[in-house]
C-alpha positions, 0 to 999 in steps of 0.5 A, a space after each residue: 882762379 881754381 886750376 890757374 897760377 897768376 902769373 901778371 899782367 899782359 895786357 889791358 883793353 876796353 872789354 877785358 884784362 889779360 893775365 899771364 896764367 899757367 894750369 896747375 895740372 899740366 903746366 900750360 901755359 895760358 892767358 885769362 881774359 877777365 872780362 869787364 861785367 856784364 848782363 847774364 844774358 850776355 855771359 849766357 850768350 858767351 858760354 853758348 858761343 864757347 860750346 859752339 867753337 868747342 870743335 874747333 879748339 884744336 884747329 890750326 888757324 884758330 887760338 882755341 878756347 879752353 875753358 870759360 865760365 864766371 869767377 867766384 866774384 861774378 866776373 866772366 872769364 876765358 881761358 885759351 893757350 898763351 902764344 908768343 905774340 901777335 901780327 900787330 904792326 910794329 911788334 913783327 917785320 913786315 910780311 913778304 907777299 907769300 908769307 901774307 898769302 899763307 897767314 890769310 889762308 890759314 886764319 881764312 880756315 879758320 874764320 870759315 870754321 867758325 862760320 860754319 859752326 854759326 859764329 862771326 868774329 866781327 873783329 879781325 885785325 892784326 892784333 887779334 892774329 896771334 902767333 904762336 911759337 912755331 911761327 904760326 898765325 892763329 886768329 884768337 878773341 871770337 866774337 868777345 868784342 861783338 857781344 860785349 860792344 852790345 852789351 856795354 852800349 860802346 860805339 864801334 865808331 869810337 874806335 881808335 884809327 888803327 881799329 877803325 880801319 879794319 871794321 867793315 863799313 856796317 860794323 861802324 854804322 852799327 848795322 847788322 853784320 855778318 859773313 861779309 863784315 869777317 871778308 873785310 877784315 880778313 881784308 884789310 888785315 892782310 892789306 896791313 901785314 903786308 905794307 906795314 900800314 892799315 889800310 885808310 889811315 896811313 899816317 893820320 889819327 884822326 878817326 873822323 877821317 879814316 872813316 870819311 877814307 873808307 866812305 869814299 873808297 880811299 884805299 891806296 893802291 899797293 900795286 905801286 909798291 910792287 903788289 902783283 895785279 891778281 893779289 891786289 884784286 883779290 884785296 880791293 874786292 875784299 875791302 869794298 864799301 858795299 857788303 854784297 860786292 865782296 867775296 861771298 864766303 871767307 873761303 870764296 876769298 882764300 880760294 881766290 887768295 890762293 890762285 893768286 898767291 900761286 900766280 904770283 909765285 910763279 912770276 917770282 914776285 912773292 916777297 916784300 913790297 917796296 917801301 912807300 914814297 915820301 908822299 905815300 899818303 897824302 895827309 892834306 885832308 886831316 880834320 881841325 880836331 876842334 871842328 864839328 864831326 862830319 855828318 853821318 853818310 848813307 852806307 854805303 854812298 850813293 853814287 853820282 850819276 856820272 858814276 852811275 852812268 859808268 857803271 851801267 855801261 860796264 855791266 852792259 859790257 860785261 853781260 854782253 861779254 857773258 853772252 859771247 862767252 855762253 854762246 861759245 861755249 855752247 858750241 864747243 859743247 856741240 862740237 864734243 858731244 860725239 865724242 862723248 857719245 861715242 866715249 860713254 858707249 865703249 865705257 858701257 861696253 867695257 863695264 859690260 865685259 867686267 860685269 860678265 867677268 865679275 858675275 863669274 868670279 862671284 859665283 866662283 868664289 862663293 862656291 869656294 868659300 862654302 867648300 872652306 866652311 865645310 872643311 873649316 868650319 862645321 856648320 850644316 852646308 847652306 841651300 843655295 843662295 837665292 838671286 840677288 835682288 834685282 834692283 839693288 843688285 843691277 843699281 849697284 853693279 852700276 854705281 861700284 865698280 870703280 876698279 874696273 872704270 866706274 865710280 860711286 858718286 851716288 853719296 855726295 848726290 843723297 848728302 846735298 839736303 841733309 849735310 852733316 847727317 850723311 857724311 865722309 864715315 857713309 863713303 863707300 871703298 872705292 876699290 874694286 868689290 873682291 867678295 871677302 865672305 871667307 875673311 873671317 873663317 881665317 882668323 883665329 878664335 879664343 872661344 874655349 867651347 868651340 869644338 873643330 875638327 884639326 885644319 891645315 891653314 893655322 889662322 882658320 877659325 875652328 867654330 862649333 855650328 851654328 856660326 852665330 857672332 863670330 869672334 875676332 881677336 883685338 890682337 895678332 891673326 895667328 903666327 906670322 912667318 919669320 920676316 914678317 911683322 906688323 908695322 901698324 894696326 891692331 886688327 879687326 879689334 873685335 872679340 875682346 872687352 866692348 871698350 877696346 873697340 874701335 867703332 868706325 861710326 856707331 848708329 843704330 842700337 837695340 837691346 837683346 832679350 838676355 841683355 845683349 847690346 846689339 850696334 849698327 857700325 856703319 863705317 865698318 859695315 857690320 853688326 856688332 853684339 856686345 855680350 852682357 859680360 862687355 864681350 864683343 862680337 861680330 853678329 854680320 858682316 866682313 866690314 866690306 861693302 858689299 851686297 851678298 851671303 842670303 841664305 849663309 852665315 851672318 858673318 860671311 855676309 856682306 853688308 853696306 851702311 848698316 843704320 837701324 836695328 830692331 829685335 824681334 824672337 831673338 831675331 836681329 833686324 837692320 836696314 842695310 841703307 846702301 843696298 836698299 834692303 832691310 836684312 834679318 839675322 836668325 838666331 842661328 846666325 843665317 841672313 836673309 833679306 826681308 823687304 826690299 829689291 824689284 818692285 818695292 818702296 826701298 831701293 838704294 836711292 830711297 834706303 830704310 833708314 831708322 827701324 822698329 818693330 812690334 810685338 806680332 813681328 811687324 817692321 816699321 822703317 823711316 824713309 830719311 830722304 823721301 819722307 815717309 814711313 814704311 811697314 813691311 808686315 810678317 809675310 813681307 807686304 810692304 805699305 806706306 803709312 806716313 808722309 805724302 812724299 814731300 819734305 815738310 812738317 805739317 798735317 798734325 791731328 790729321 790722316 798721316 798719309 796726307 802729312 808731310 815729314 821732314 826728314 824722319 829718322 828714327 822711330 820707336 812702338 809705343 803700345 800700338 802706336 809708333 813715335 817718329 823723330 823728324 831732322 827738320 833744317 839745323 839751327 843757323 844763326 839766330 834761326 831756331 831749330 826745326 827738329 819734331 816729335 810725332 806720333 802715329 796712331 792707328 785710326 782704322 785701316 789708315 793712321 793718324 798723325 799729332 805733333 809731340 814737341 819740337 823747337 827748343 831743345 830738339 837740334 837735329 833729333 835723330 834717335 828715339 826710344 820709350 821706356 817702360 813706363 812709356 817716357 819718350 826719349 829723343 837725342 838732340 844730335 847738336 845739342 848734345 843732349 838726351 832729353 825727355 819729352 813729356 807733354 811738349 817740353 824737353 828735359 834734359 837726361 844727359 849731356 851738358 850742350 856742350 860737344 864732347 866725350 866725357 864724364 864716365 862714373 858721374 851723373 848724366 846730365 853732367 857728362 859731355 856727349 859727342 854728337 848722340 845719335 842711336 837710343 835704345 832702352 832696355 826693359 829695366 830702364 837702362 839706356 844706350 846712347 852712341 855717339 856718332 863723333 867719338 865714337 863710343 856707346 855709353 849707357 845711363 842706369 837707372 841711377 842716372 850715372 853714365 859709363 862708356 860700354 863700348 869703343 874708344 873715344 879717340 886715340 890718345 895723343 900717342 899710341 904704339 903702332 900695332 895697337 892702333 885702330 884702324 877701321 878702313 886703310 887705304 894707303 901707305 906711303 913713306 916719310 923721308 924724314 923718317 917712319 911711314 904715314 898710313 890713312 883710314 878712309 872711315 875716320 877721314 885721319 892721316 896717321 903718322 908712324 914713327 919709332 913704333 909710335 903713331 900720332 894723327 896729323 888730322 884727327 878726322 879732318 872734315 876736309 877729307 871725304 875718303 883719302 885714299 893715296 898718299 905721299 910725302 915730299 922731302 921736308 915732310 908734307 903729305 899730299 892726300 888724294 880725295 877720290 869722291 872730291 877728285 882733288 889732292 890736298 897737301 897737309 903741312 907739317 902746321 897742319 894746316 891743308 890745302 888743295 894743290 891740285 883739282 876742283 872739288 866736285 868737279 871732274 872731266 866728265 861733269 863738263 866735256 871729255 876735254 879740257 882738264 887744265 894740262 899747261 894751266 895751275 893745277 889748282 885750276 885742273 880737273 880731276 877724275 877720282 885721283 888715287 896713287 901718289 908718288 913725290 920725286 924732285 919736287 914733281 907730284 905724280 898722280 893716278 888720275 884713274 878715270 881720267 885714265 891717264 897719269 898726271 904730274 905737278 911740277 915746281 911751278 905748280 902747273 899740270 900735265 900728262 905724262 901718260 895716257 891717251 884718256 881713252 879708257 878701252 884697250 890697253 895699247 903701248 907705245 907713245 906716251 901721248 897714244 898708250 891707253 890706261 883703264 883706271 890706273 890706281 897707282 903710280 911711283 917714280 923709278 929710275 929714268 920713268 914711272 911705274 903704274 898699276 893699270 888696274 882695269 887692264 890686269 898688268 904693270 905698265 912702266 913709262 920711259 920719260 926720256 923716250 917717251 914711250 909705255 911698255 907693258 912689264 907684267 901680266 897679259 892686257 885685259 885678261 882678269 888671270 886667277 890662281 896666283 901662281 908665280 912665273 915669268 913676267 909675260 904669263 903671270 896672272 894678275 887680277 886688279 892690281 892696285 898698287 907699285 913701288 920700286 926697291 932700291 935695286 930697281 925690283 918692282 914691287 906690286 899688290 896683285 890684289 884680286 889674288 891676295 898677293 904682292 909680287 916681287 917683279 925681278 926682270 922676265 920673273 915674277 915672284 910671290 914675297 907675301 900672301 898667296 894660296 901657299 903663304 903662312 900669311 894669308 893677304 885678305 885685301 892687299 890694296 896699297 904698299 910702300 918701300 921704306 929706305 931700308 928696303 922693308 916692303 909696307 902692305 895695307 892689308 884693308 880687309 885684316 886693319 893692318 899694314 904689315 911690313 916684310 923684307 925681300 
């Protein structure tokens, strides 16, 4: 085989023969499944499931497939990695409780990945659980036996016992099979590694009888071995007979698996099982081989009406259990609705103090800021900015100010009907919003035809006027002053060539009328330009989120979720969905916003999504989650021309306001009519997509809609785009492809169907895409396609070649340190075993630093939401908090991650103010927005900021409170149990106690855990202080302050992040060690910071995309 070197035999099966292998390229080692022949319909069927598992080549709990295909003789084949060896019994030592635990757990991911991806294995059993040479369990062979039993004709029911007795009851019936068929195996894999026997066939060989044993439910019971009572449920649920008494998911079985492993840690019963008795199982009821086969029996068995009879007594017993258990809890609801009551309206008064104070400093800041335009850059002073859209505006204050107790939840609300469309790369930073309009006129430019006056600061920008696309350098912000150095990151990573860049989620695209390229980069929350030359510029945002700078440059302007952009007269528009509006950028580089605010159809609950616009100036924009089509004409009137409201797919050839769209996304001009691609639902199992092509024509004063395409070949369509000669261009975001859709039938113009990034210099239709979003034609044909997973834009000549014109797809393996590419960090914490871990909220990766190296330890793990804390325990395994999750995940050095503290999606205030699991598992507990780490002799601290109390995981694994009454208001000392918090970010242990970071309150608590008692260390309680200067401990001024650490010689380290600063708190002193208004190094947005053991200070500066490091 082309690319790999036989090296023999490995073994030899019903559907295929196994080959050692190892690739002439890299030298892997690999092994060659030839399969047996088969049908092309099979062997299409096989490539297909290949493409669809191609995301998860790389999962931990996974062999991935590396390639597949048809020899030169017509035999099908697979290629995945070579492991050491598999779980089948007898080649491994029996597995002790936890050690089972932990396999079911990680091969349970990647069961439920699959079925994610809309695959069943349908053949889990130990000899399909690999293990490679780290020791670790990865489930190999998706789905090959399914297709090829069909495919041959072989009954499932031929298998030998110890097969048999891992097939789900249906799979032997030959009766449709799925998600619950994988539970049973799972199952009964589990039940074999841990007692050295398969389940129903301990000691015979008789395959009528193991399935005679599974019929009639004859499993024997491992409790008497020693298996712990909750395991043991978790097992027999697994392994029932009928399909709809199992767990529902694969990961509603780890879940459970999970609580009971915790259980039987703590009860100290985690190793192996006792052996079995001489009597361990009975063999009496073994067949006379020579006798007939026993008849077919109904699946599963009808009960007896003994067994009937019992059973519906225990369901009455049990609905009537549920009722007693509804009704009490129904009065302990009325028993604490006061006080949640009475809670929500001091939160209210609170958020009305902060609101008051942030307006305030708002209206400070931007008078500031447009002093230092003046002084720093040269551009005609700006009128004054008009008021805020007051709906977007008052929605907003609502939903962010997280720093000061309130949190956005509103994402994961408009992410439940669309899933993957809105995901982790739209979360807001939940941090406090500190307005950063004056960030980019302090880096530096190498813009050879600006013309500026000299300037104190050495990294301000020097711009001619107009301020228009503002360059920011790939690397450096200027001089940095003696000590100081950069530990990570490469910056803003704009100014440079267009492929140096670090997209954080490329959407919306749109040509310029001299050639430029103009991007949507949605997780940074800016507008990119890209130069015909490959240069790359910011057009408008500081990559922030916010909702501010009307009426000011572009670039000091903040934006939120950016999606669609169209050009008009040199005027770039966007739809800036988390505000609600839609933004005009003037050529001379002045915001606006166009439509949107009080009294309109947009808001930020009902955002402008995709964008187009006429030749008079007229806007076009879609309405995703309502389903509508809006025009906003040149004086700012705003109509809805399309969809009644209602999600659907109907009314073709009729009036379009009488149509229902289903999900529409983008939309192109066509002439004089528009072009509107609709999501429809994803493809599932053998359910064909839903994805349409529709056209709007103008029908007099009203529109008519009619159908284009749809069905095969449109997998969640999201972008569209005509061409000159009025070609209809649509990216089929899970196919994978670009297609052209002429009268009703896609074909293909890029992309193989197969996920991935690659290809650049040859044909289109040959190259892999990863997941296309945005299309943009240009008007000699050219074509601009991003990638929303890569993430890059590539463009298609008019040859038909493909090349990628901006971003990076990916870091490499290894990367140096400060050339990595960070879109939005959050946090930092030290490795005992040597270098540093930083996150990036955007991508959703954790980045491990070491020797000046940095390497991913997730590689945008979809697990994650947004990290935003980190820690890292003695033997290397990181703890991340998922704030917009409220839970914390712990990711081993195998890579593979769990929850160990929190429910996900659920925190307190879901349910009542009491009740949040302190003395239960901390799996079991509630969260509310976790966020500061800290990890000390085994014990996990977190910041359990809206909870506003600090929590802790000991050993056992159990939770409690360590500080903090829950309150919220005030910001009293004293008892532990009575000291009030308001949203503490961080926390890290100190000698004898914790230091915490009480953002809400402006101060530095620490708690005595010996005494237990909290004492203020720095700043005064509840008063927002301003200035930054330095001072004694009790009148310094603090503003938000979000992160601590504590120096080896117990010297508390603090980002005082409203004042750009960190602050070395010395006993009654408080001193600036970075930032500040008389620093060399001005601090953009300090928001996380660590300790190394040598004593270098680490500092997440978010706004610059950096972590810089500084010694006391």
């Amino acid at each position: 085989m082309e690319g790999v070197l036989d090296a023999g035999t490995l073994g030899d099966g019903r559907f295929a023969e196994v080959r050692a292998g190892r690739e002439t390229t890299l030298g892997r080692a690999v092994a060659v499944s030839l399969l047996r022949p088969v049908d092309d319909a099979t062997r299409v069927r096989l490539d297909e499931q290949t493409a669809r598992l191609a995301p998860l080549r790389d999962h931990p709990g996974l062999v991935g497939v590396r390639s597949s295909g048809t020899t030169d003789r017509g035999v099908p084949f697979v290629v995945q990695p070579r492991m050491a060896g598999s779980l089948e019994p007898g080649s491994q030592p029996v597995a002790t409780v936890l050690d089972a635990v932990q396999v079911g757990r990680r091969i349970g991911a990647g069961l439920q990945a699959m079925h994610d991806a809309g695959v069943h294995h349908l053949d889990v059993r130990p000899a399909n659980v690999l293990v490679d040479r780290w020791g670790g369990a990865r489930l190999a062979d998706a789905g090959i036996a399914d297709l090829w039993c069909r495919a041959l004709g072989i009954s499932r029911s031929a298998s030998q016992p110890g097969v048999l007795a891992h097939l789900a009851p249906e799979l032997i019936a030959e009766a449709p099979a799925g998600v619950a068929a994988d539970v049973y195996g799972l199952a009964a894999t589990l039940y074999t590694i841990v007692s050295g026997r398969p389940p129903f066939c301990h000691g015979i060989a008789d395959p009528q009888t193991v399935v005679q044993r599974k019929v009639d439910g004859d499993l024997v019971d491992l409790r008497d071995r020693g298996l712990p009572a909750p395991i043991w449920a978790v097992l027999e649920r697994g392994l029932a007979v009928d399909a709809a008494t199992r767990h529902p998911s694969v990961a509603d079985f780890t879940n459970a698996l999970q609580r009971a492993g915790a259980s039987a840690r703590l009860a100290g019963r985690g190793g192996p099982l006792a052996p079995p008795s001489a009597t361990d199982p009975p063999v009496a009821t073994r067949h006379n081989p020579a006798l007939p086969p026993l008849p077919p029996r109904p699946w599963p068995p009808a009960a007896r009406a003994e067994e009937a009879r019992a059973a519906e007594e225990a369901r009455a017993a049990e609905e009537a259990r549920a009722a007693e258990e509804a009704r009490a809890a129904e009065t302990r609801a009325a028993e604490t609705r006061a006080a949640e009551e009475a809670r929500a309206a001091e939160e209210e008064r609170v958020a009305a103090e902060v609101r008051a104070a942030e307006a305030a400093r708002l209206a400070e800041e931007q008078a500031d800021a447009r002093a230092r335009q003046a002084a720093t850059v040269r551009i005609p002073t700006p009128p004054a900015e008009p008021a805020e859209p007051a709906e977007p505006a008052s929605r907003r204050r609502a939903a962010v100010l997280v720093g000061l107790g309130l949190l956005v939840v509103l994402l994961g609300v408009l992410a439940l009907p669309f899933g993957d469309d809105i995901d982790r790369s739209l979360v807001r930073a939940a941090v406090p919003a500190v307005p950063e309009r004056e960030v980019a006129a302090q880096i530096p430019t190498e813009d050879t035809d600006a013309q500026a006056s000299a300037v104190d600061t050495p990294t301000a920008v020097e711009v001619a006027e107009p301020v228009v696309g503002l360059p920011i350098p790939l690397s450096g912000a200027g001089e940095t002053p003696d000590g100081v150095t950069v530990a990570a990151g490469r910056g803003l990573a704009v100014g440079g060539p267009a492929t140096d860049l670090r997209l954080g989620r490329g959407e919306g695209l749109a040509w310029g009328e001299d050639g430029e390229l103009f991007l949507a980069d949605r997780a940074a929350h800016r507008v990119i330009r890209v130069a015909e030359d490959g240069t790359v510029s910011v057009l408008a945002g500081t990559g922030h989120p916010g909702y501010d700078g009307d009426g000011g440059p572009a670039v000091l302007a903040s934006l939120d979720d950016p999606y669609g952009v169209a050009v008009h007269d040199g005027a770039v528009h966007v739809t800036d969905r988390g505000n609600g509006v839609i933004r005009r950028i003037d050529p001379d580089g002045t915001i606006t916003t166009v439509a949107g605010g009080a009294d309109s159809t947009l808001s930020p609950e009902t955002p402008p999504h995709g964008l187009a616009v006429q030749a008079d100036g007229t806007l076009y924009t879609t309405l995703l989650e309502d389903g509508l089509v809006v025009r906003v004409d040149p004086d700012g009137t705003e109509s809805v021309i399309a969809g009644s409201g209602i999600r659907g797919s109907s009314g073709d050839g009729g009036p379009a306001l009488q149509a229902t769209l289903d999900a529409p996304t983008g939309i192109a001009v066509d002439g004089d009519t528009l072009v509107v691609v609709e999501l429809g639902r994803r493809a599932s199992g053998g359910d064909p997509p839903t994805g349409r092509v529709r056209r709007l024509v103008p029908d007099g004063a009203s529109w008519r809609i009619e159908g284009i395409a749809g069905g095969t070949g449109l997998n969640r369509p999201e972008g569209v785009a005509v061409t000159p000669d009025g070609t209809i261009l649509v990216t089929s975001t899970f196919d994978n492809t670009v297609v052209a859709v002429a009268d009703g039938a896609p074909t293909l113009v890029a992309g193989t169907g197969e996920q991935g990034s690659d290809g650049d210099g040859g044909p289109a239709a040959l190259a892999r895409l990863d997941r296309p979003k945005g299309l943009a034609a240009a008007p000699d044909g050219t074509l601009a396609v991003s990638e929303g997973a890569a993430p890059v834009v590539r463009v298609v000549g008019a040859d038909g070649m493909i090349t990628t014109v901006v971003g990076t797809a990916g870091e490499p393996t290894t990367t140096p340190a400060d050339a990595l590419a960070l879109v939005l960090p959050t946090s930092v914490a030290v490795d005992p075993t040597g270098g540093f871990v930083v996150d990036d909220a955007a991508t959703g990766e954790i980045v491990a630093i070491r020797d000046g190296e940095a390497r991913s330890r997730t590689e945008g793990d979809a697990q994650l939401a947004a990290p935003g804390g980190l820690a890292v325990d003695d033997v290397g395994n990181v703890y991340v908090a998922d704030p917009l999750r409220h839970v914390v995940w712990r990711l081993g050095r195998d890579g593979v991650m769990e929850i160990v503290a929190g429910q996900p999606e659920r925190r307190p205030a879901d349910i009542s103010p009491v009740g949040i699991g302190d003395g239960n598992l901390a799996v079991d507990a509630l969260l509310s927005f976790p966020r500061g780490l800290d990890w000390q002799d085994g014990v996990l601290y977190i910041a359990d900021s809206l909870a506003h109390r600090v929590r802790a995981v000991g050993p056992d694994g159990r939770i409690t409170t360590v500080a903090g009454s829950g309150s919220g208001a005030g910001a009293a000392d004293g008892p532990v149990d009575s000291a009030s918090f308001s949203v503490p970010y961080d926390v890290a242990a100190i000698d004898g106690g914790l230091v915490i970071a009480d953002t809400g309150n402006h101060t530095i608590r620490r708690v005595d855990l010996a005494a237990g008692v909290v004492s203020t260390v720095a700043g005064t309680p509840g008063v927002r202080g301003m200035g930054g200067g330095d001072g004694t401990t009790d009148t310094v001024a603090l503003d938000l302050p979000q992160a601590v650490d504590v120096l080896a010689d117990g010297r508390i380290v603090a980002a005082d992040t409203g004042n750009r600063r960190v602050l070395v708190l010395d006993g009654a002193r408080a001193d600036t060690l970075l930032g500040g208004v008389t620093s060399d190094l001005p601090l953009l947005r300090p928001v996380d910071l660590a300790v190394d053991p040598s004593g270098t200070v680490l500092v997440v500066d978010q706004v610059a995309r950096r972590v810089w490091s500084r010694v006391p």
